[in-house]
N, C-alpha and C positions, 0 to 999 in steps of 0.2 A: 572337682569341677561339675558343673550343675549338668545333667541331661539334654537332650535334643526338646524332650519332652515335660521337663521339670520348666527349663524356659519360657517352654509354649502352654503348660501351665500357666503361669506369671503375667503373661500375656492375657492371658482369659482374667483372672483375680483383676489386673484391673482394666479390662475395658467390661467384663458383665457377662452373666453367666449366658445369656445368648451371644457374645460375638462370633463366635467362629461360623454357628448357623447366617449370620448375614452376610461371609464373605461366600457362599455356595452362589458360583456361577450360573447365571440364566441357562446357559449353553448343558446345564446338566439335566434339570427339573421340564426343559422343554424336548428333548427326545431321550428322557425317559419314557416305560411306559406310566401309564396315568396314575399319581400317588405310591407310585414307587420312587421309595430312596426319603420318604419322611420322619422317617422315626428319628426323634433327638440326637442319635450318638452318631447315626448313618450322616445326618445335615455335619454335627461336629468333625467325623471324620471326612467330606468333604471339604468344609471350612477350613478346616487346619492344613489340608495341603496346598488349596490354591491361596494360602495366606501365603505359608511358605514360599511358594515357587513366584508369588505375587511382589512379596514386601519382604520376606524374612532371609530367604537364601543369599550367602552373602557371595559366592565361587559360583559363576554360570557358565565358566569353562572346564570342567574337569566333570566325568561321569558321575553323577549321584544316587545314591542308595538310600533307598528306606522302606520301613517294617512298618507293614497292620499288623495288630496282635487283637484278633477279636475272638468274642466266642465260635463256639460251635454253632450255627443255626442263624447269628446274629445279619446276616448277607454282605458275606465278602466278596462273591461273586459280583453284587449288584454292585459295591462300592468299585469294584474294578470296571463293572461295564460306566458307573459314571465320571471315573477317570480317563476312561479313553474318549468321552465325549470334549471332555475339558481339554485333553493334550491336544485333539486333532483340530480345538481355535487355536492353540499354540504353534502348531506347525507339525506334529507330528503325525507320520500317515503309518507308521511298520512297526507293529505288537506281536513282539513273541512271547505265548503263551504256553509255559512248561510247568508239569506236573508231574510225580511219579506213578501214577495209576492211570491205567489205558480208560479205568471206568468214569474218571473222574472227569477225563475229556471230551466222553460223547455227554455226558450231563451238560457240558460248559458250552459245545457246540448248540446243546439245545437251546439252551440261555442265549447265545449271541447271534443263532443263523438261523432256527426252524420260528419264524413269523408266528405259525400256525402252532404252536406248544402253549400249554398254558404256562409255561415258568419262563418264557420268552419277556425279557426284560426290558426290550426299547419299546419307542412308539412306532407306531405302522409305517411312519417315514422321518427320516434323519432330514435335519435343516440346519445346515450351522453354517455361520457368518451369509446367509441369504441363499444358498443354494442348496438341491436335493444331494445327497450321499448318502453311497452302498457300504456297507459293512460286506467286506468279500474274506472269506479263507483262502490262501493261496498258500503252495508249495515252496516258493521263494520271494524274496523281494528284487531280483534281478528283473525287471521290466516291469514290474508292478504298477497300479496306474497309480500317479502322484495325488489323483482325487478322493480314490477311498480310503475307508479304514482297511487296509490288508492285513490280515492275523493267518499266524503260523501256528498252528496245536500241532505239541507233541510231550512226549513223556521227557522224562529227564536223560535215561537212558539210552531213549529213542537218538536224541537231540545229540547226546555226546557219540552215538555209534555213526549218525551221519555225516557230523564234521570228521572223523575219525578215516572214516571210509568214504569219498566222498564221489557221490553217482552223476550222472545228468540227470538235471532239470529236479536236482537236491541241494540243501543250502548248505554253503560251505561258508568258511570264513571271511569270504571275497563281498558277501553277502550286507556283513556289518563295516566296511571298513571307507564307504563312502557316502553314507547315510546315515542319519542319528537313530535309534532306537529306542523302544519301549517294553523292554521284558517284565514282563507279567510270571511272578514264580506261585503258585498255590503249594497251602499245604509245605509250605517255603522250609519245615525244621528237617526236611530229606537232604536240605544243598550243603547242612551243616555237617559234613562227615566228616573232612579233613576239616575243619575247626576244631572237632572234637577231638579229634587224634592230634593236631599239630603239638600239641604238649608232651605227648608221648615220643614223639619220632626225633631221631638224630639229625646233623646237618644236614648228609646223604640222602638221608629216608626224604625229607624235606622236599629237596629238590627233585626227586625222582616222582616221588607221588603223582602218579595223575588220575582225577577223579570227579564227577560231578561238577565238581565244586568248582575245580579249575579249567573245567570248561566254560561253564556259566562265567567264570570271571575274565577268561578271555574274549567272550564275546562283550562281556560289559565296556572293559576299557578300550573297545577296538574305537570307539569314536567319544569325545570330549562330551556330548552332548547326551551321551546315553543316561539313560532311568533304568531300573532295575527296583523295583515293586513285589514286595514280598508279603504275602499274604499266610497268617496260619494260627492258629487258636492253640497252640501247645510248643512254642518257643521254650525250649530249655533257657530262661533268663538268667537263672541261678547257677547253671555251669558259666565259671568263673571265665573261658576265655571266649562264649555264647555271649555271656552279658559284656565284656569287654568291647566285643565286634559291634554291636546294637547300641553301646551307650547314647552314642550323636548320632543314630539311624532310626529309634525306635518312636517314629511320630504320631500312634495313636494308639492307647490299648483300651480293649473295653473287654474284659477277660468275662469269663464264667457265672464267675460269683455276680458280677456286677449285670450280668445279664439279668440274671434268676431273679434277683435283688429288686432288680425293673419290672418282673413282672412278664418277660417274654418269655417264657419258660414253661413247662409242665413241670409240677410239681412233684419227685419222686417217692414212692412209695416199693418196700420191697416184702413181697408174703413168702411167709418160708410155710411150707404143709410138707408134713412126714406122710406123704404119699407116693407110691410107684410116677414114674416119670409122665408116663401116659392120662393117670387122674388131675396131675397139676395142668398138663394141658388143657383137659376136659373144661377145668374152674378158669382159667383165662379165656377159649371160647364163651363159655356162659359170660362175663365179664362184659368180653366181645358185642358178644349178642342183646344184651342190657344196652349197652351205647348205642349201638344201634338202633334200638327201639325206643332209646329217650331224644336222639338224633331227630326220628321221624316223627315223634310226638307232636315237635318243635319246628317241625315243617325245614329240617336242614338235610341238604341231600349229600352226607359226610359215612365213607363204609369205613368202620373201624378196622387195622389189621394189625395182626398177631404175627409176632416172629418166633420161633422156636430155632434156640441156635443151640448146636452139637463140637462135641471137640474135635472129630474129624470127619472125614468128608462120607467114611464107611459109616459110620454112628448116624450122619444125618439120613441117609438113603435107609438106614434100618428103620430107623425111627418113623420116616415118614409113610413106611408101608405104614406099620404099627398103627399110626395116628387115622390112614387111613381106614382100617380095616374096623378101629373102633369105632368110629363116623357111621361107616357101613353097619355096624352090627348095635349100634347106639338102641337105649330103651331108656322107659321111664324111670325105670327100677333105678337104673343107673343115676340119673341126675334129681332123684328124691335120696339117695345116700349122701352125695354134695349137699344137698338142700338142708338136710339136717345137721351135716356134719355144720356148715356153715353156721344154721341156727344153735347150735349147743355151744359151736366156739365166741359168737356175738354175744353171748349172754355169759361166758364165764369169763371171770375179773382177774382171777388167776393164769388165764389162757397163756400159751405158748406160743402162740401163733401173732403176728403184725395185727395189731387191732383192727385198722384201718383197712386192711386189706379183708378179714372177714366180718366187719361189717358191712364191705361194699358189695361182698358176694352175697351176705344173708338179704340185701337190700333188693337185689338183684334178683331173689327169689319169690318175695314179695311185692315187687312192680308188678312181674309174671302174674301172680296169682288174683293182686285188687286190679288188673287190667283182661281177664278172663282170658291168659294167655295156658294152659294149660300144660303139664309137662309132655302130655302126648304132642301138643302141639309146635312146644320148645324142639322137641326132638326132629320132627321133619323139618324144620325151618334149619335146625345146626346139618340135617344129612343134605338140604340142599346147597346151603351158603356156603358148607365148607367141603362140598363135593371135591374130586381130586382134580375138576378142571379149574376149578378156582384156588389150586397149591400150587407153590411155585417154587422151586429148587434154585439156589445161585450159588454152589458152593465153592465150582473151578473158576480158574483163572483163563482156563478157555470157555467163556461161556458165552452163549449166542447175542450178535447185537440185539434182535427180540427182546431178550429176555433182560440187556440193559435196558432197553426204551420201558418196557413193561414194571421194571423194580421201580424204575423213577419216575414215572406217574401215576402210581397207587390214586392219588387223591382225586382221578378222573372219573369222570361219571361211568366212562364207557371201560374202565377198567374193574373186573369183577374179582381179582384173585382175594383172597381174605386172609391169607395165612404164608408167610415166605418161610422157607428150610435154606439156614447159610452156618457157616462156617465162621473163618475171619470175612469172608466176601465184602462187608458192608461197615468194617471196621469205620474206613472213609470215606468218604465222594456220595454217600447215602444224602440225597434229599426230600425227605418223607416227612408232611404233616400230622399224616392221622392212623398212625403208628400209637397203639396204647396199651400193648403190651408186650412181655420179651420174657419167652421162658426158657430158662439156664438149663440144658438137659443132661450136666452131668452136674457131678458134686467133689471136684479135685479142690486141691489150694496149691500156690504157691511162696505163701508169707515167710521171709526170714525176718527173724529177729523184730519181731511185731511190724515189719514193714510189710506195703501190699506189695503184690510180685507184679512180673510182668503181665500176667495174665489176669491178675485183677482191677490193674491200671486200664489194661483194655478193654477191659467187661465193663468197667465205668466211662470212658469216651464212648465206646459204643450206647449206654444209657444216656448219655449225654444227644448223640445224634437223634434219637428214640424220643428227647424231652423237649422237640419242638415245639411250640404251642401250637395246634392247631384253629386258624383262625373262625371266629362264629361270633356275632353278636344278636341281639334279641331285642334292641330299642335303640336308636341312634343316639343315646345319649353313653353308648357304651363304647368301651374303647373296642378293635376291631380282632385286633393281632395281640393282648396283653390280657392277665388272669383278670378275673372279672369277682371271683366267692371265695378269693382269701380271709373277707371277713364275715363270711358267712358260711362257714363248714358246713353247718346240714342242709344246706340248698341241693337240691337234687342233681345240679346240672354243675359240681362241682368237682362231678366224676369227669366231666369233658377237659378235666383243666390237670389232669393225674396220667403219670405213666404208673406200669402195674411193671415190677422186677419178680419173677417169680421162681422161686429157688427152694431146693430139698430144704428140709430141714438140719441147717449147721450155723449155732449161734456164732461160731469161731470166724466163718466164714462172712455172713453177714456183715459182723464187725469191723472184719477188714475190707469190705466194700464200703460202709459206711466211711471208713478212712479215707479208700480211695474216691467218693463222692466228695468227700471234704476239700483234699488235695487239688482236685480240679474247680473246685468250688458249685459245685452242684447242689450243696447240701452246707446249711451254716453250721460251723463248729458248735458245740452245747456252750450257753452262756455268753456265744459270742456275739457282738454288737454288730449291726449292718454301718457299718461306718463309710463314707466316703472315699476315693481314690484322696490323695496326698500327693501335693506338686511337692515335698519336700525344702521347701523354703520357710524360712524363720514371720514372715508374712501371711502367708496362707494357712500357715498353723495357727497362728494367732486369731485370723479371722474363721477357721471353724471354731476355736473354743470361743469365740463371741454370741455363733453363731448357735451352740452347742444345746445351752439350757433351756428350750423349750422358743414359744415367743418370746420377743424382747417384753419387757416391763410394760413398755410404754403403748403396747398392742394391747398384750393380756388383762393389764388394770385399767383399763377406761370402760366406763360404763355405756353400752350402745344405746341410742333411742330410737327408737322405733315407731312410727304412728300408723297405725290400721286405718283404713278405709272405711269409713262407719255408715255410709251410704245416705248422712243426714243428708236434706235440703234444708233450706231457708229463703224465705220469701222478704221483700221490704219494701212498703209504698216507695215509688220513685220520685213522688213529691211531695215529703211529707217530713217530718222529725221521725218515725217508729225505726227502731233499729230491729233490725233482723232475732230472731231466737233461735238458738246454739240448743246444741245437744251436750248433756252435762257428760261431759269427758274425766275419764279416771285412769292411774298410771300403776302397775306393779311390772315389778323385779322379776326377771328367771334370768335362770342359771341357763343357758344355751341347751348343756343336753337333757334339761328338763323338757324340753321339745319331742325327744326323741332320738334313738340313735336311725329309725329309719328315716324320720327326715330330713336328719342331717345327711346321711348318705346321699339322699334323694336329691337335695342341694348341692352336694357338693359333686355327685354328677354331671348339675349340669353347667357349672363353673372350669373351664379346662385350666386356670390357676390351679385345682385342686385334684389335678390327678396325682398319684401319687409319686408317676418319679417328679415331677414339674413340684410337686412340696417339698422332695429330699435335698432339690435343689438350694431351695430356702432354708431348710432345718434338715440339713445333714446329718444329724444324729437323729429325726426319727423312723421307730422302727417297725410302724405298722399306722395301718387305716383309725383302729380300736385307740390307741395311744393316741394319736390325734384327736378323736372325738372326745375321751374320758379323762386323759389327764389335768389335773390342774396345772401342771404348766403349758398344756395349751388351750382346748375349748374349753375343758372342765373349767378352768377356772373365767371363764367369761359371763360376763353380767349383761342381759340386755332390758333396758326401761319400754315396757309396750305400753303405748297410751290407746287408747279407743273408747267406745261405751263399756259400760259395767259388765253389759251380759257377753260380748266377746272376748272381755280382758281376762275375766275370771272363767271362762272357758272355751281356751282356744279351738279354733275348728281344726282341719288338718289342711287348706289350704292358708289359714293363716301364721300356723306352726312355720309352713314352707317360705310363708314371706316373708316372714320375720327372719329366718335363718338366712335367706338367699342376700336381704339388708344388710344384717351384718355379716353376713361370709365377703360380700364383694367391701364392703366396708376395708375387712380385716384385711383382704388381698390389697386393699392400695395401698394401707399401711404397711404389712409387710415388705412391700417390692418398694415403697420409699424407703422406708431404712434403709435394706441390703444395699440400695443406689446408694445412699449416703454413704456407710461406711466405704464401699467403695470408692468412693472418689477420694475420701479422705484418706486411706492407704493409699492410691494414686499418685494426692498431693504430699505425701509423707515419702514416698519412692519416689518421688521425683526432688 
């Protein structure tokens, strides 16, 4: 039996690759806050529920369930704040909001209640169905007003210990059983505990169990009308009675892979250096401090920060004296031993070391030096930035709300820290932009049997959190929030687009991070193809290998023509027989990337057809910017006829290069998005 989501696949295949984006409710895009909630998959995953709950749900009497499965970073927070704008035109007013981490819900409270936060996610004022509405937090829904959004935050925990024990003016069961409901679970693979075990336990065991799980489930079925909204980027789908629960629930995934894949992502990078723990810090600082100074080049006002994580909580407080004391007693001498080591490892072919990571540092050394930044002068700029009031410890589970508010708005102007000492603290609920680098401070494993362990599965979610993109652009023809010098690696500003993994020297280890990047999909397997998500139907299969080989034929072999502007005049008695005289006009042939690959780029920046997920759209097998411009089964093989005068045909300028390409790029995009409509309709009329 097909999926919840194989269906709703199906669905999309034939009505077109934007439908679900145009069933996204007015009531969400108008008290969000401004161009929050547009990114493609954010529209899709709104579209796809208010289809469902619109046209698709077929039971609107019995409680219903269902799973976001998105990445890390991707805003599942936001899609939750713009589902509860959509429920409360539905009629619903009472959201409870459960998560296992206490830290995870002063983040969330930030997002839904502090106005004044910059990760504050509505508009300055709620208007739905014509009138003003508060978003309030309240303790209960017993007297709650019927006009606002009221939300409950609490832990999972929390939640089952107060129905359990139940105080005044605390929610108890009485709570849900006259009223419909909207439970909002984050982080949602916590509630799955007695799923995971039900296969284990005896009849007995069965019915005794009580846990999370069957708390949350008792309050779900306490009224017909309830939702139950599960949000979390690491859904165990592959434990066999995980995927079982989710088969008819699981109505959106946009995982990892597919994140990175788009482009929203930092690209990771990991440098291993056989140096005492304290010098690898030193080289991530410098690193640091590089970004920083190409940040401000470029007139962006973005402080790069550094996490150094320890294996426990004594290691980190040791460590961070240490770190200090070397700050304090920092010299030249010191960061001309980096400076060279750097320079001997850039230049040897044979190195041991991550290329890419000592070439960024020997890079780093050299901005310094052709920018008359000096190492004496390197040095007081690292003992001020990274003074010890700008270090910030979060390693306990008691740790001050300060110091939550403070971890999670690193990306604020008025916040100076540069460098965080944690633990697991920041495994989860961590939301950090300009985070770029993460130094590993010990050098344990725990791999059995070539698999990563537990501890290296986490070190990779944690890299994961860490591989936000942090947003910057430079021309508005650029995208805002997505990599920008995937195909232009030596661009200088393509360090802004790189998380930095910095690790002792252990090839064994590495590798099994590599694995474990793979596993979550942060890192493409070798050799492997950036393929498409798969509705799993004998149809949509069909229609990517249609789609698969490059342009259709009928795109790629037509000859474009193109006619330049040649700035003749022509004069002609108006009463007379003399005809006017023409300028003798002449036609040759190019090949498209004989233009150039920059102004092809140039072009196809400012065509939004051509951004690159909006092409994987169209041509889901390809696998990069470079393949598009050079391949012969796509631009490479494209012919365009330029006619104009002689002396501009046979040497194009570069504004004509640009018109030419821009002609037939908008050309190629009508052709494309005709075909795809055709075959669509025609599987349509074939499915139907």
């Amino acid at each position: 039996m097909q999926s919840l989501k194989e269906r709703l696949d199906v669905v999309l295949l034939q009505n077109g690759a934007d439908f679900y984006k145009t069933q996204v409710p007015e009531v969400i895009y108008r008290n969000l806050r401004q161009r929050y909630g547009q990114r493609p998959y954010q529209q899709e995953a709104f579209g796809r529920f208010a289809f469902y709950m619109d046209e698709y749900r077929t039971e609107r009497w019995e409680p219903l369930q269902l799973l976001f499965h998105m990445a890390t970073g991707s805003g599942k927070t936001l899609v939750m704040a713009g589902l509860i704008l959509y429920l409360y035109e539905q009629g619903y007013r009472n959201f409870l909001f459960f998560v296992n981490s206490t830290n995870i819900i002063e983040k969330t409270r930030e997002n839904f209640l502090n106005a004044a936060s910059s990760k504050y996610l509505f508009a300055d004022s709620l208007n739905i169905n014509g009138r003003q509405v508060r978003l309030k937090e309240v303790e209960n829904f017993q007297g709650a007003n019927p006009e606002d959004i009221n939300i409950v935050f609490s832990t999972i925990q929390g939640l089952h210990s107060r129905l359990a024990t139940p105080r005044e003016n605390s929610l108890t069961f009485d709570d849900f059983e006259e009223q419909k409901l909207v439970l909002i679970s984050d982080e949602a693979h916590h509630i799955n505990a007695e799923t995971k075990k039900r296969s284990e336990l005896n009849a007995e065991e069965k019915e005794e169990l009580v846990s999370w799980e069957s708390t949350v489930n008792k309050i779900f079925q306490a009224h017909p009308e309830n939702l139950l909204l599960e949000f979390t980027a690491t859904a165990d789908l592959a434990h066999p009675e995980i995927g079982k629960k989710y088969h008819q629930k699981l109505l959106f995934d946009y995982p990892l892979k597919e994140f990175r894949r788009d482009g929203y992502s930092k690209e990771v990078n990991v440098l291993q250096a056989d140096l005492p723990a304290v010098e690898r810090a030193l080289q991530a600082v410098v690193l640091s401090q590089y970004r920083r100074k190409l940040f401000e080049k470029y007139k962006k006002p973005i402080k790069p920060v550094v996490l150094f994580k320890s294996k426990t909580i004594k290691d980190s407080h040791t460590f961070r004296e240490e770190f200090e004391q070397s700050i304090k007693y920092l010299k030249a001498a010191d960061l001309e031993r980096l400076r060279v080591n750097a320079a001997r490892q850039a230049g040897d072919q044979q190195q041991l070391f991550d290329n890419s990571g000592s070439l960024a540092l020997h890079q780093a050394f050299l901005y310094f030096r052709d920018n008359g930044i000096t190492l004496e002068n390197l040095v007081a700029e690292l003992k001020g930035d990274f003074a010890p009031e700008h270090l910030i410890s979060v390693n306990s589970k008691e740790e001050s709300e300060q110091k939550q508010l403070a971890i999670n708005s690193l990306e604020d102007e008025s916040n100076l820290y540069r460098a965080v000492f944690a633990v697991d603290k920041l495994n989860e609920g961590w939301d950090v932009l300009n985070l770029f680098d993460i130094v590993r401070l010990y050098d344990t494993r725990d791999t059995k049997n070539g698999k990563p362990g537990k501890t290296t599965m986490s070190e990779a979610q944690l890299i994961g959190r860490g591989a936000r993109y942090c947003p910057f652009i430079l021309s508005p023809y650029q995208p805002v929030d997505k990599r920008k010098y995937d195909e232009e690696p030596e661009h200088e500003l393509k360090i802004f687009e790189e998380l930095y993994y910095h690790s002792a020297y252990n090839p064994r280890y590495v590798q099994e991070l590599h694995t474990a990047l793979e596993e979550i999909g942060l890192k493409s397997r070798e050799g492997e193809e950036q393929k498409p998500r798969k509705a799993g139907t004998e149809k949509y299969k069909q229609e990517l290998e249609a789609k698969a080989s490059g342009l259709p034929a009928s795109v790629r072999a037509q000859v474009y023509q193109v006619q330049l502007h040649t700035g003749h005049t022509a004069i002609s008695q108006a009463f007379g027989n003399g005809a006017a005289t023409t300028a003798a006009s002449v036609v040759k042939i190019y090949r498209l990337p004989d233009l150039g690959g920059h102004v092809l780029r140039k072009a196809m920046s400012r065509l939004y057809f051509y951004q690159f997920s909006s092409l994987q759209r169209h041509l889901p097998y390809l696998r990069s910017g470079s393949e598009f411009m050079q391949s012969e089964e796509y631009l490479g093989g494209v012919q365009v006829e330029v006619a104009g005068l002689p002396e501009q045909v046979e040497q194009l300028s570069q504004e004509d290069k640009l018109y030419v390409a821009l002609q037939v790029l908008e050309s190629i995009a009508r052709a494309l998005s005709a075909t795809v409509k055709s075959k669509a309709e025609n599987t349509l009329v074939t499915a139907g």
